[in-house]
NUKE-932081 format. One record per residue: residue in three letters; chain; x, y, z of N, C-alpha, C, O in turn. Coordinates in steps of 0.2 Angstrom, whole numbers, plus 5000, padded with zeros to 4 digits. Layout:
<nodes>
{node ALA A {X Y Z} {X Y Z} {X Y Z} {X Y Z}} ...
</nodes>
This chain:
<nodes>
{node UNK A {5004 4994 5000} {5000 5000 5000} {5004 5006 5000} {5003 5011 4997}} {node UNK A {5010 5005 5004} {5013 5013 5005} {5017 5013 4997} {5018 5018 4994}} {node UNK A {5020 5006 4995} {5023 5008 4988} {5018 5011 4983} {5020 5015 4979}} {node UNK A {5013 5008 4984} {5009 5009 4977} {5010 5019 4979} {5013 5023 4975}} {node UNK A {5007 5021 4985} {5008 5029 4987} {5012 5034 4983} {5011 5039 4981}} {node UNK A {5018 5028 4984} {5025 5033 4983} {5026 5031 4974} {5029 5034 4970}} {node UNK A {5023 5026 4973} {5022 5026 4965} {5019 5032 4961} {5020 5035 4956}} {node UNK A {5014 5032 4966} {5008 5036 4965} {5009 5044 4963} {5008 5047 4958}} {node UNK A {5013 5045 4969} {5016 5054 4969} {5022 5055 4966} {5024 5060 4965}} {node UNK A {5025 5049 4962} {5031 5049 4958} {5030 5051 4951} {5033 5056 4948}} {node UNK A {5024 5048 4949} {5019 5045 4942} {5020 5053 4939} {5025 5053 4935}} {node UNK A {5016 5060 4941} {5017 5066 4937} {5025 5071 4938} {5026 5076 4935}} {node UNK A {5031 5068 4941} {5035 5070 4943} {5040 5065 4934} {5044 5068 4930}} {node UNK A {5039 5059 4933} {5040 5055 4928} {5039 5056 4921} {5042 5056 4916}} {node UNK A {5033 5058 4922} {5028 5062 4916} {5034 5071 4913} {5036 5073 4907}} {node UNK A {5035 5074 4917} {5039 5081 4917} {5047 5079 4913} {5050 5083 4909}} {node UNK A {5049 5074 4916} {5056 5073 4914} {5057 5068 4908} {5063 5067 4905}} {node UNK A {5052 5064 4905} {5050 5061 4900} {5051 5064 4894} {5048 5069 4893}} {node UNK A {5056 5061 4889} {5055 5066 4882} {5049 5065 4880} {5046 5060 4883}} {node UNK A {5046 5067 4876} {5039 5064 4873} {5040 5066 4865} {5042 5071 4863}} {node UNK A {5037 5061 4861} {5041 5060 4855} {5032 5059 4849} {5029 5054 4851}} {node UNK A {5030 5062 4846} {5026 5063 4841} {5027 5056 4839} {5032 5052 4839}} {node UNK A {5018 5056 4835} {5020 5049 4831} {5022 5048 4826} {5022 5054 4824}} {node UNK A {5025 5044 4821} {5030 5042 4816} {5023 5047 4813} {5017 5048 4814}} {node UNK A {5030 5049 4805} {5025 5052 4800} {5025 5057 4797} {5024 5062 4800}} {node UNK A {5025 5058 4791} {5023 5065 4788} {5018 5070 4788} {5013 5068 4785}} {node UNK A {5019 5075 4790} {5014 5079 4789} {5015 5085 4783} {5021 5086 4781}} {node UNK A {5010 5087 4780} {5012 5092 4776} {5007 5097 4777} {5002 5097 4780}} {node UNK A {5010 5104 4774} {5008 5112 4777} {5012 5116 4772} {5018 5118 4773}} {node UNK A {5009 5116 4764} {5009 5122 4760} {5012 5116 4755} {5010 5111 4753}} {node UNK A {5019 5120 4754} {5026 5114 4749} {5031 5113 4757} {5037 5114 4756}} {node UNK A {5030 5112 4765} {5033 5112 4768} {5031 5103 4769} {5025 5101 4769}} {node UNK A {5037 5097 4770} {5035 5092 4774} {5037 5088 4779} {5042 5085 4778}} {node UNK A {5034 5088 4783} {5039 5089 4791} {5038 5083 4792} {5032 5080 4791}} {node UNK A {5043 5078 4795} {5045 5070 4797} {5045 5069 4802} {5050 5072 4803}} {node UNK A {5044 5066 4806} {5046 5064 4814} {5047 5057 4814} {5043 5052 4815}} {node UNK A {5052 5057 4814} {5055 5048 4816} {5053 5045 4822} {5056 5039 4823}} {node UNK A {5049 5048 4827} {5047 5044 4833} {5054 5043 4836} {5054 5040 4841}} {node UNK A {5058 5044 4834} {5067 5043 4839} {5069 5050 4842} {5073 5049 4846}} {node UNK A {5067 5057 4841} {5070 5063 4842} {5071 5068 4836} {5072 5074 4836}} {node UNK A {5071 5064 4831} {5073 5069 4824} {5066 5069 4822} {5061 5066 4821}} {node UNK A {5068 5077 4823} {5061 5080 4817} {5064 5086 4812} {5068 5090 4814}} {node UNK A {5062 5083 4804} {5064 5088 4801} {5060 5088 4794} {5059 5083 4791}} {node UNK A {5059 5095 4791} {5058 5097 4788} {5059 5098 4780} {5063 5102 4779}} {node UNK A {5055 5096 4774} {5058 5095 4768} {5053 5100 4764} {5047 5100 4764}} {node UNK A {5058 5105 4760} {5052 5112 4755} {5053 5105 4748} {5058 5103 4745}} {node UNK A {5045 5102 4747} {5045 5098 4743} {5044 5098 4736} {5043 5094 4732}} {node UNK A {5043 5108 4734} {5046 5111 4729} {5054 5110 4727} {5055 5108 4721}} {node UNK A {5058 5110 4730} {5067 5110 4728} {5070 5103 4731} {5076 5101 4731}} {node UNK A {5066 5101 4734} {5072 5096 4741} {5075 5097 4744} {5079 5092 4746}} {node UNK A {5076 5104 4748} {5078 5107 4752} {5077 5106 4760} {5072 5108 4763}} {node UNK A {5083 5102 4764} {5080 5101 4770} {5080 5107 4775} {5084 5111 4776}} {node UNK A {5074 5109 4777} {5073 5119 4778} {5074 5117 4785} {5075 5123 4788}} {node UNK A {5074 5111 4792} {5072 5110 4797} {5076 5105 4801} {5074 5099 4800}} {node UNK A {5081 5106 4804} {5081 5098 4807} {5082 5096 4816} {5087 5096 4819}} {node UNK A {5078 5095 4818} {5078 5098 4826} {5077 5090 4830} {5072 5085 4829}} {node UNK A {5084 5090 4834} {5085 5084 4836} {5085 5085 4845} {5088 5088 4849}} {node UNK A {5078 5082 4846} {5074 5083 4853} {5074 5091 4854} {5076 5094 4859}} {node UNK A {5071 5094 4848} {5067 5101 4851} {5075 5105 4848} {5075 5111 4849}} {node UNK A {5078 5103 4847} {5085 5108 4846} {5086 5108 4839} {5086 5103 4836}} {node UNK A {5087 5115 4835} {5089 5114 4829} {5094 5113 4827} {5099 5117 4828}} {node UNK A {5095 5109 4824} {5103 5108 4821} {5105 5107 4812} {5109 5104 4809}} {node UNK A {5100 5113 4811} {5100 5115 4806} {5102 5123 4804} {5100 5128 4807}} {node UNK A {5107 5123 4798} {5110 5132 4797} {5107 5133 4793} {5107 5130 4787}} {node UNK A {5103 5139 4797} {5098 5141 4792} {5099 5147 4787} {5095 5150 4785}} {node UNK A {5108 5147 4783} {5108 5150 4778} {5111 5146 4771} {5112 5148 4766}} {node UNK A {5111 5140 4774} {5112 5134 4770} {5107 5128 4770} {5107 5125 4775}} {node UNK A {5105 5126 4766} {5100 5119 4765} {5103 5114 4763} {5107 5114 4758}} {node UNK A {5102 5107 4767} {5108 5103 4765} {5102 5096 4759} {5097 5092 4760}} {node UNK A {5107 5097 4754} {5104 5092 4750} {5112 5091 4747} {5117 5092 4750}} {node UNK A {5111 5089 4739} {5118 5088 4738} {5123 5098 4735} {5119 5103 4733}} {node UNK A {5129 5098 4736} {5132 5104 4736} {5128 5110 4733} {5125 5115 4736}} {node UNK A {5128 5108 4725} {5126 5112 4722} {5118 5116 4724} {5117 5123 4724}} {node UNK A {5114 5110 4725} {5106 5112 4728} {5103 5107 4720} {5106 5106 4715}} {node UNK A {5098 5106 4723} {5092 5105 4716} {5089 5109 4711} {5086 5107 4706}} {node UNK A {5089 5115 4713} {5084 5120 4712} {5076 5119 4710} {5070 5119 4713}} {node UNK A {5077 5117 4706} {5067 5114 4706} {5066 5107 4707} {5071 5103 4704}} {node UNK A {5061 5105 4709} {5063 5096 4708} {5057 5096 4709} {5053 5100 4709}} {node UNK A {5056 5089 4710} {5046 5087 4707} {5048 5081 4715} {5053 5077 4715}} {node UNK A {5043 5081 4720} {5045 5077 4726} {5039 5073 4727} {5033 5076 4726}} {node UNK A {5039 5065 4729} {5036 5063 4731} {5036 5060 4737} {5041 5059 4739}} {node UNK A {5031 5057 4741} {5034 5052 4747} {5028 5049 4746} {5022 5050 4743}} {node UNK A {5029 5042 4750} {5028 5036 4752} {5030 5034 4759} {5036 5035 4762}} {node UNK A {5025 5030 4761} {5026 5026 4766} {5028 5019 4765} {5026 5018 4759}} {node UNK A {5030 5014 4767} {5033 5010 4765} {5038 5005 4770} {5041 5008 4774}} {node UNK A {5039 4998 4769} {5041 4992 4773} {5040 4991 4775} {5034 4992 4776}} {node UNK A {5043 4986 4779} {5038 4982 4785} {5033 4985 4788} {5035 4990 4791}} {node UNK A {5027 4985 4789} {5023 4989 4792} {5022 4996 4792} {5019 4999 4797}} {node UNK A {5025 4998 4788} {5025 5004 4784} {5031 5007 4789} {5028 5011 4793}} {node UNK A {5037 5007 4790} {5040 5009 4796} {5045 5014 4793} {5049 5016 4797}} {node UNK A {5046 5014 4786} {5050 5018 4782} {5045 5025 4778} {5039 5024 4776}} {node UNK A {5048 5031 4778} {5046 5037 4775} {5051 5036 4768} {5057 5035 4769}} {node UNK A {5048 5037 4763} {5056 5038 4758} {5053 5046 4754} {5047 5046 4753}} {node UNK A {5055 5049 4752} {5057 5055 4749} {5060 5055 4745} {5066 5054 4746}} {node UNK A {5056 5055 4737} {5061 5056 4732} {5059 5063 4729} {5053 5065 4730}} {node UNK A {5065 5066 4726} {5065 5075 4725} {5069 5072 4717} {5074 5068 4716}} {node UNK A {5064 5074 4712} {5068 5070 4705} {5069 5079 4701} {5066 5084 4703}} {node UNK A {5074 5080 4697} {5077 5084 4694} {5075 5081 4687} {5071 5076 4686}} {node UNK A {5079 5085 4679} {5078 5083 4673} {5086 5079 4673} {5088 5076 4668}} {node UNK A {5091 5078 4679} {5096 5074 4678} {5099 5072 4683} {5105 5069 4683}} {node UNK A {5095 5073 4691} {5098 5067 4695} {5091 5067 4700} {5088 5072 4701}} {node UNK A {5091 5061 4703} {5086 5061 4710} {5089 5061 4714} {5095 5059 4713}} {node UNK A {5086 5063 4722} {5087 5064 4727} {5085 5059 4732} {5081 5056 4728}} {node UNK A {5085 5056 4736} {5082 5050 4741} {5082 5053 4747} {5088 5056 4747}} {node UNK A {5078 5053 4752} {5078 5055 4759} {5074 5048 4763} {5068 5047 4761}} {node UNK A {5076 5046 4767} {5072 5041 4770} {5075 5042 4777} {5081 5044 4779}} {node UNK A {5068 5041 4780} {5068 5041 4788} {5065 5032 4789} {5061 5030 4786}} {node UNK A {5068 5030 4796} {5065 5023 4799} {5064 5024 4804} {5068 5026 4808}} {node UNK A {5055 5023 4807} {5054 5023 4815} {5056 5020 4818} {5057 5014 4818}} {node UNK A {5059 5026 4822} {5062 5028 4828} {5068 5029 4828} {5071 5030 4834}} {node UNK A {5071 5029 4822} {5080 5030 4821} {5079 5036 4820} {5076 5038 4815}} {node UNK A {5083 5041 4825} {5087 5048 4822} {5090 5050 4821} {5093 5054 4824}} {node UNK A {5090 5050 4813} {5096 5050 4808} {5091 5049 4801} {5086 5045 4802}} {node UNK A {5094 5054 4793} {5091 5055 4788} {5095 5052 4785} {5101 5053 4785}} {node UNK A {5092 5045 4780} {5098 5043 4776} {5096 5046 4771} {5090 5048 4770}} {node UNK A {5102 5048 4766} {5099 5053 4758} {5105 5049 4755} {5110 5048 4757}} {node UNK A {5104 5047 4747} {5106 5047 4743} {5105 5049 4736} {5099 5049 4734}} {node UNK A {5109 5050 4732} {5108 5054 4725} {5110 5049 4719} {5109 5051 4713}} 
</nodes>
């Protein structure tokens, strides 16, 4: 009885120091589309260019906001789509297609970390 007590008065003190982490998933708002891996990484893709505009790892940006990382040059316009996909759909992938190279972004729930390939 007295543990469960001390359970009890613990429970919203547990609740405060807990990260709390959104569900896996794409959201989109305008040509902006925001990912959250369910791990810590949330970040943001302009699905006009393929520019990552966002990337904030538990609430922190660790994104330089007078550079977008994609490959050096940049894409400049690109044609973007996403899918969900794998094993129970636990993969995001982001393709940003140009007139001469594609882009790849894939996030996996709960992993935080963006894989990108060109």
């Amino acid at each position: 009885m007295l543990l469960n007590k001390a359970l009890a008065a613990l429970l919203p003190l547990v609740a405060l120091v807990a990260p709390t982490f959104a569900a896996f998933g794409l959201t989109t708002s305008g040509s902006s589309w925001t990912v959250d891996t369910a791990g810590g990484l949330v970040f943001t893709i302009n699905s006009s260019n393929g520019d990552i505009t966002s990337m904030k790892f538990n609430g922190i940006e660790a994104q330089d906001s007078s550079k977008f990382s994609q490959i050096s040059s940049g894409l400049g316009s690109a044609s973007c789509t996403n899918v969900r996909t794998g094993n129970s759909d636990n993969y995001i992938l982001i393709t940003c297609k140009t007139s001469t190279l594609t882009q790849y972004y894939v996030a996996q729930y709960k992993t935080p970390a963006i894989h990108m390939a060109t």
